[in-house]
C-alpha positions as CSV (number, residue, x, y, z in Angstrom):
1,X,1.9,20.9,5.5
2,X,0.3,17.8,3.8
3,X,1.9,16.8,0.9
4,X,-1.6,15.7,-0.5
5,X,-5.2,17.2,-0.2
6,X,-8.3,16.4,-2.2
7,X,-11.2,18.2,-1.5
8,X,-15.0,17.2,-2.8
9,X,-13.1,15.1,-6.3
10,X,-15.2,13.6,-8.6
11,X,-14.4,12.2,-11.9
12,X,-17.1,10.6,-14.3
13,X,-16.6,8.5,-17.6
14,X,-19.6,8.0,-20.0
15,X,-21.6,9.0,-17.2
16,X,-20.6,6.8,-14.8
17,X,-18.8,7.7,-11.6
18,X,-15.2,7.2,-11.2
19,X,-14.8,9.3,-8.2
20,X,-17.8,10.9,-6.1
21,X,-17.1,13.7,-3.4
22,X,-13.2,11.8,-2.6
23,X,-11.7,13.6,0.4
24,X,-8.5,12.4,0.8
25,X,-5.1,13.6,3.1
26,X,-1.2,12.3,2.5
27,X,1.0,14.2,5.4
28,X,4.2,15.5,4.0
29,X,7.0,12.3,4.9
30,X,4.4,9.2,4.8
31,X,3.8,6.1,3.4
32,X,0.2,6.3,2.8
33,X,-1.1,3.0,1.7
34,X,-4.4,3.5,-1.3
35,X,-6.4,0.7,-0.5
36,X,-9.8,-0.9,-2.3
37,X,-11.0,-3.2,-4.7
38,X,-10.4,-3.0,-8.3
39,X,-12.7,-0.2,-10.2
40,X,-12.9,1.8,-6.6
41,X,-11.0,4.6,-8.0
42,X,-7.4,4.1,-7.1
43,X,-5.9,4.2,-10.2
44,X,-8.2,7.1,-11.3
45,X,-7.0,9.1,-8.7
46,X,-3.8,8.7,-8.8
47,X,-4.0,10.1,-12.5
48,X,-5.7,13.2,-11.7
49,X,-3.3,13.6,-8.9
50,X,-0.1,13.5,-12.2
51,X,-2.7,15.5,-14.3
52,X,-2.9,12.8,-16.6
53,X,-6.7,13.3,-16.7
54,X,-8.8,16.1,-15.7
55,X,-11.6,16.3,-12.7
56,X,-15.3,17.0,-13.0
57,X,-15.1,18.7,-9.7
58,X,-13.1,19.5,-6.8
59,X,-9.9,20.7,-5.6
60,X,-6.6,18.9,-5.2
61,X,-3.2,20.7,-3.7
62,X,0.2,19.6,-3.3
63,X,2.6,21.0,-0.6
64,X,-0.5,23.7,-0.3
65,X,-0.6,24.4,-3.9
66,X,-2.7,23.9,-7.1
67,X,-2.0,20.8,-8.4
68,X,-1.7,22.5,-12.0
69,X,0.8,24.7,-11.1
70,X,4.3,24.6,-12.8
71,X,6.6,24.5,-9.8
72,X,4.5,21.5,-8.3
73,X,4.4,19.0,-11.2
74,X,8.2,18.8,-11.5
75,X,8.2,17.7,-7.6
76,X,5.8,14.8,-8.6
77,X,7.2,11.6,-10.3
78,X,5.1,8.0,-10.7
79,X,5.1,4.8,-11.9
80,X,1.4,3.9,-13.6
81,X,0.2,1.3,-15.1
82,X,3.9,0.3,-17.2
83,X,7.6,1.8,-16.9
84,X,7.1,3.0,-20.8
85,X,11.0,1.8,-21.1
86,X,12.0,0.6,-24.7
87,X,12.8,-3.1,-24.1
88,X,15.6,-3.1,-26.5
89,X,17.5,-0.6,-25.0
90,X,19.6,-0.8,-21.7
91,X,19.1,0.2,-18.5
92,X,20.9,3.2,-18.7
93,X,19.8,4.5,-22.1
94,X,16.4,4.3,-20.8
95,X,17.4,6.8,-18.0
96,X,19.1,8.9,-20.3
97,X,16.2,8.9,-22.5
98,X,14.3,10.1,-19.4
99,X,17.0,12.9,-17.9
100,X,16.8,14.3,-21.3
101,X,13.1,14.2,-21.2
102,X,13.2,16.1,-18.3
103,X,15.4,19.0,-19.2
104,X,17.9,17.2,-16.1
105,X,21.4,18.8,-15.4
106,X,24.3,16.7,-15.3
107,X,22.1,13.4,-16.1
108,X,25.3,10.9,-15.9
109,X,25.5,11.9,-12.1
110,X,21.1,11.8,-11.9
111,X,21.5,8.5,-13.4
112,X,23.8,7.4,-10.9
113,X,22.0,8.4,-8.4
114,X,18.7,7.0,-8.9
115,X,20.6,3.5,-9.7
116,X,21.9,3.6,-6.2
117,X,18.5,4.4,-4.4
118,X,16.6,0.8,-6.6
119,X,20.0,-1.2,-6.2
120,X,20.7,-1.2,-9.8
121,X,24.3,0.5,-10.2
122,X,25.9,-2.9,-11.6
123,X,22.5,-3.3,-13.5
124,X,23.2,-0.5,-16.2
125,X,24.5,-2.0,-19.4
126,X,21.9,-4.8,-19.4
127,X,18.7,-4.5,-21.7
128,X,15.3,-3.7,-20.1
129,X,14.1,-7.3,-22.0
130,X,16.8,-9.3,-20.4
131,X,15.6,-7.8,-17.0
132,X,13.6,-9.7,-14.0
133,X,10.0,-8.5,-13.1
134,X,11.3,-7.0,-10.1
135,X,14.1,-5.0,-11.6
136,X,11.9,-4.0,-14.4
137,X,9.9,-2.8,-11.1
138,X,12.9,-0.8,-9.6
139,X,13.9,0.9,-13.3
140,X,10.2,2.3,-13.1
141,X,11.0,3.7,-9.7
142,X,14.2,4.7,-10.8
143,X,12.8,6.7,-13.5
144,X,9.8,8.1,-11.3
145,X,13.0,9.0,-9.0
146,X,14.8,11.5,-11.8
147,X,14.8,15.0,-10.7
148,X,14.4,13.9,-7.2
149,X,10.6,14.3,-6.5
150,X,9.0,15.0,-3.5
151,X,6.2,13.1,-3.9
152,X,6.4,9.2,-5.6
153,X,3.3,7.7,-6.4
154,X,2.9,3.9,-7.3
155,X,0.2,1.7,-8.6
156,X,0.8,-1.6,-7.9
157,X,5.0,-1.7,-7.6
158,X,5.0,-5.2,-5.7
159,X,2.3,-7.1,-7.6
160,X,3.8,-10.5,-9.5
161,X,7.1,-10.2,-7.1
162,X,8.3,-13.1,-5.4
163,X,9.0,-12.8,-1.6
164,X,12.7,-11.8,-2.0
165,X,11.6,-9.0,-4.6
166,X,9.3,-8.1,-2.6
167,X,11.5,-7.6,0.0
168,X,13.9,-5.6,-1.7
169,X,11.3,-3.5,-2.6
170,X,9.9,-2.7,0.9
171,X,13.6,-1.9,2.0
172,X,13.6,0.3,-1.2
173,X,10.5,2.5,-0.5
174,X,11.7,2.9,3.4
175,X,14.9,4.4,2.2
176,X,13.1,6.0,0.0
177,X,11.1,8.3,2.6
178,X,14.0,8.0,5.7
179,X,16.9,9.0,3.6
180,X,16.0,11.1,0.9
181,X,12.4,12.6,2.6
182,X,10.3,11.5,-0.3
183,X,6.1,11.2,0.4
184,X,5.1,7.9,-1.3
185,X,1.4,7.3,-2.3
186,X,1.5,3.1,-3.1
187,X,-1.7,1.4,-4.0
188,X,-1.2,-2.1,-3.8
189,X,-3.8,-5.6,-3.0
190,X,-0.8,-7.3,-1.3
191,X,-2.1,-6.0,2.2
192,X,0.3,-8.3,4.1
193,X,3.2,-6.7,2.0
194,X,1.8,-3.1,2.4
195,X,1.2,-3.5,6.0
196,X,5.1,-3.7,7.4
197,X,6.1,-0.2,5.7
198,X,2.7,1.7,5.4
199,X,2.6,4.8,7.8
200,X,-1.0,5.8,6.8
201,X,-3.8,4.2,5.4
202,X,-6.8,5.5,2.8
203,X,-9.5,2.9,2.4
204,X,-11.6,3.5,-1.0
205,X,-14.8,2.3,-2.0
206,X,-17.3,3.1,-4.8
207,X,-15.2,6.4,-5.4
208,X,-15.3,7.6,-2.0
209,X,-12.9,7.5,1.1
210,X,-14.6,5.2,3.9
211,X,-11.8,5.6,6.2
212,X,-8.3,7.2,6.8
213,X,-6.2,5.9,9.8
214,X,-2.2,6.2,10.6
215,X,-0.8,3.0,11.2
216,X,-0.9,3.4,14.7
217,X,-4.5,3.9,14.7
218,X,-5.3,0.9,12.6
219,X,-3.3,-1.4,15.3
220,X,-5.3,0.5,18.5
221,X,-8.7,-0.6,16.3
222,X,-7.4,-4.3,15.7
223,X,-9.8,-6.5,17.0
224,X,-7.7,-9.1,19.2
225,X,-8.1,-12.4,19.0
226,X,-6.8,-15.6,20.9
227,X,-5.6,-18.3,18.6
228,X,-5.0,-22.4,19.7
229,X,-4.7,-25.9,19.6
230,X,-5.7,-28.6,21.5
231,X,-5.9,-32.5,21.7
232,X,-9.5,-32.8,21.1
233,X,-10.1,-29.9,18.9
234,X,-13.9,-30.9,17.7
235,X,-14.5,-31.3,21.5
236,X,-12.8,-27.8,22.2
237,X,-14.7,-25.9,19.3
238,X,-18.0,-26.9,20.6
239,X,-17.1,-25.6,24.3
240,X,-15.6,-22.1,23.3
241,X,-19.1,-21.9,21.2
242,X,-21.1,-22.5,24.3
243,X,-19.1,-20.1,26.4
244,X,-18.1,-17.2,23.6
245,X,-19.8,-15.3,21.2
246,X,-17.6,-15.0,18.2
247,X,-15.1,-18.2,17.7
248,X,-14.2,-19.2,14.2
249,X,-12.7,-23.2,12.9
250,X,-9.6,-21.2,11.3
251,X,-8.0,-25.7,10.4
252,X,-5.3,-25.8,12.3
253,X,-6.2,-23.7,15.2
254,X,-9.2,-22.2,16.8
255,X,-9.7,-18.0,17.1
256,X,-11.8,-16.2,19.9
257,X,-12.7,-13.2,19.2
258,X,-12.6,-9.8,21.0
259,X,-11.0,-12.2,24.1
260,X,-7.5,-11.6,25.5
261,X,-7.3,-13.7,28.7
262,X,-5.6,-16.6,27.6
263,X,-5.4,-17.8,31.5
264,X,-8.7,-17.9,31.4
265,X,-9.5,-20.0,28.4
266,X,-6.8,-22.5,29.5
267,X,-8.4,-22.9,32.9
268,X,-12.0,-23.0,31.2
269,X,-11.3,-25.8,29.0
270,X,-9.2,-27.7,31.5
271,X,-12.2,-27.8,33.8
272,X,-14.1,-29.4,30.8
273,X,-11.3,-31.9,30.2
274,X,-9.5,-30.5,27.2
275,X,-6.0,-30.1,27.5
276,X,-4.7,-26.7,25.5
277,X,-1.6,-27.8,23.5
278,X,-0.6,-24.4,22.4
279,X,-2.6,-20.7,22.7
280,X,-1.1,-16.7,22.1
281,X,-2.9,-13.3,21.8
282,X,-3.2,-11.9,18.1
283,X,-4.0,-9.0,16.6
284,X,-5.8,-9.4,13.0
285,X,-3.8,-8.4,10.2
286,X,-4.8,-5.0,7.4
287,X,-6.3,-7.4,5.7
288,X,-8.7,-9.0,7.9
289,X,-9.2,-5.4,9.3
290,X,-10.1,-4.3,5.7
291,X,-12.1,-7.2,5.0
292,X,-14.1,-6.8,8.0
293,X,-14.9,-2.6,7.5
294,X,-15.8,-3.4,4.0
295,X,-18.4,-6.4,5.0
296,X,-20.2,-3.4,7.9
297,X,-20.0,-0.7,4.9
298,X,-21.9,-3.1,2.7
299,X,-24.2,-3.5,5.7
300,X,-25.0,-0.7,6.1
């Protein structure tokens, strides 16, 4: 069972297309990564997915059912746009305020709960204003997490963090599926970020899906490159050119392209009296891959 499927979505404002024929899967346990440019319809479909607005056309289950139906909205919690916390109240009234939103049994012991899963149990008392971007970040998780979801969706969680909030955050969102068994739908433009916890990818552009990959898949299509340095570099660049099609001036070292003999660079450039100072096999990164599938869909 997927936990999301869109079928044919399209979603218009003043005439002007949102969304146009989106086809989209999320497999039940994922990480799916939403991926595109700003105004390519991440954030408006991640709406209709919470029913916040309604589609022109098409179909969109959850766990195999209608996205409208009672039983599947309570299993869907997100963080959009802003936490909608009160910033004079504390950390826990805010999740009280929430639990009792939600119609939640025991809310003391919900509250607790959700604290534990964003790292926040000692965090309670303090006022959302007092709070750090990234704990702000967590509360909004936290209160996406009340009434234990099944499926999380985030727009933008990581965005203005620095590197050790965006760390915890990563660890947060693993735990999130591995422990509790939560699907997670995270649109982010931190590529680098989303690629060490992503275990699916949806690439958007213009309102439609131009690709979906696992992570696995996205690694087996990674162009490979070979990176170096050598002593005479301007002398180096200008051999590779003569000898490969596709080698790029990246400053500080020099990439070939679609290459993964090292051995036989080395001994190449040694023959033409350039001694190799330092060389290893890459793969390029999600963002370099997106960046690249983008610049052939424009192409084409």
């Amino acid at each position: 069972m997927n936990a999301i499927e869109i079928r044919n979505l399209s979603k218009s404002f003043r005439g002007m297309y949102a969304l146009n024929g989106l086809n989209m899967t999320v497999p039940v346990g994922a990480i799916y990564g939403f991926i595109g440019e700003n105004g390519s319809g991440k954030s408006t479909t991640e709406k209709l997915i919470c029913g916040h607005l309604v589609p022109d056309n098409g179909e969109i289950k959850l766990f195999g059912k209608k996205y409208t139906d009672a039983g599947v909205r309570v299993r869907v919690g997100a963080l959009i746009e802003n936490t909608g916390c009160f910033p004079n109240s504390s950390v826990y009234q805010n999740l009280m305020m929430q639990a009792l939103n939600l119609g939640i049994e025991n809310p003391k012991e919900e509250i607790s709960r959700v604290l534990k899963i964003v790292r926040m149990e000692n965090s309670s008392k303090l006022k959302f204003k007092k709070c750090s971007l990234g704990m702000k970040q967590r509360i909004g998780i936290a209160m996406a997490l009340m009434g234990n979801p099944a499926l999380l969706i985030l727009d933008e969680p990581i965005n203005g963090l620095d590197t050790d909030g965006m760390r915890i955050m990563r660890e947060i969102l693993v735990d999130i599926t591995k422990i509790y068994g939560c699907t997670v739908l995270i649109s982010s433009h931190i590529l680098g970020e989303l690629e060490k916890i992503a275990t699916h990818y949806g690439i958007i552009q213009r309102g439609r899906m131009v690709q979906e990959l696992t992570a696995e898949e996205m690694d087996a299509r990674a162009r490979v490159f070979i990176s170096l340095k050598a002593k005479d570099m301007d002398k180096c660049l200008n051999l590779l050119k003569a000898k490969f099609d596709n080698v790029r001036n990246e400053g500080e070292y020099l990439r070939v392209y679609d290459v993964d003999d090292s051995e036989m660079i080395v001994e190449y450039l040694l023959k033409n009296g350039v001694v190799v100072n330092e060389i290893k096999k890459n793969k390029i990164g999600l963002e370099e891959y997106y960046v690249e599938l983008m610049s052939k869909k424009e192409n084409e």
